[in-house]
C-alpha beads as a LAMMPS data file, in Angstrom:
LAMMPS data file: protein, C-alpha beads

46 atoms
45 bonds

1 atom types
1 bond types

-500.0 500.0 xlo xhi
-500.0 500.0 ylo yhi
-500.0 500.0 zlo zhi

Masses

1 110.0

Atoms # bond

1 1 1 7.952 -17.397 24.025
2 1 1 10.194 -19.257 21.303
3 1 1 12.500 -16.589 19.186
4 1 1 10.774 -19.096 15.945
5 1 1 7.276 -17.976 17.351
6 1 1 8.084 -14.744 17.554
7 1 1 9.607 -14.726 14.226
8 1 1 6.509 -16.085 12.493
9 1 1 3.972 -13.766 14.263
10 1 1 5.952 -10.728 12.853
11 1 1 6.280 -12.696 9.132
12 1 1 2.623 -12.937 9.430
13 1 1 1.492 -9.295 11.035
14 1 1 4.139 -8.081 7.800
15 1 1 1.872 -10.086 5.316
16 1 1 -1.303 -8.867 6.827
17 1 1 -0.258 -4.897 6.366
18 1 1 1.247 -5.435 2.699
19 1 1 -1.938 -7.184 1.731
20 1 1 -3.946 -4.212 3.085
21 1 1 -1.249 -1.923 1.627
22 1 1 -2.184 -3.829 -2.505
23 1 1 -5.824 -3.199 -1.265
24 1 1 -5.587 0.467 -0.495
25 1 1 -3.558 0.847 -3.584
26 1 1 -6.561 -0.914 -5.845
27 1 1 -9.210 0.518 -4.145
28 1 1 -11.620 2.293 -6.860
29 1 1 -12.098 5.002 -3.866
30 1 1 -8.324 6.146 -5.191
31 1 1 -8.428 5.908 -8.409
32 1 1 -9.155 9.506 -9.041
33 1 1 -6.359 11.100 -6.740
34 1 1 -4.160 8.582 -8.088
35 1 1 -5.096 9.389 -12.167
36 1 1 -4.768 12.984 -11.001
37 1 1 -0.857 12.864 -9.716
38 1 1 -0.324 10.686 -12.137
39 1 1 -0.648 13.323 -14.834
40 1 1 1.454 15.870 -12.532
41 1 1 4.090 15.569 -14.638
42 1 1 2.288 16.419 -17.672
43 1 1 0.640 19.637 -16.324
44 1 1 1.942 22.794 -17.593
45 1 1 2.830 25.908 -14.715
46 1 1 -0.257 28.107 -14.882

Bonds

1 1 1 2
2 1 2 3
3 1 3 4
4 1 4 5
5 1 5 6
6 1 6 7
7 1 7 8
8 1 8 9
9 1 9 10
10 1 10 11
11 1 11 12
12 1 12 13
13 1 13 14
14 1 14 15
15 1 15 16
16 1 16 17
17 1 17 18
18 1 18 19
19 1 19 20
20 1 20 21
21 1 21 22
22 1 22 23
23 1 23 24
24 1 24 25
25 1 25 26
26 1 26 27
27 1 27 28
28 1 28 29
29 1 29 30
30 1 30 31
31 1 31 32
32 1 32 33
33 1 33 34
34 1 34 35
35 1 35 36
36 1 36 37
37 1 37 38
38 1 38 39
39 1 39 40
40 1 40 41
41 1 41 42
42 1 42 43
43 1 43 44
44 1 44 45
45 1 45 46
């Protein structure tokens, strides 16, 4: 195995888990957990 083969197939397995890190992120399933700690800051201590 070439050290330029190897190098691609790990530039290419990093692309494929960022892309499915963006579509976790922009998933409409998270939307609500991430609007709610969003507003963490905002919350007053009960």
């Amino acid at each position: 195995m070439d050290i330029n083969l190897l190098r691609s197939i790990v530039t290419v397995l990093t692309f494929i888990v960022f892309a499915g890190i963006v579509a976790w992120a922009w998933s409409s399933r998270n939307a609500a957990s991430f609007d709610e700690a969003a507003q963490l800051p905002f919350k007053q201590d009960e």
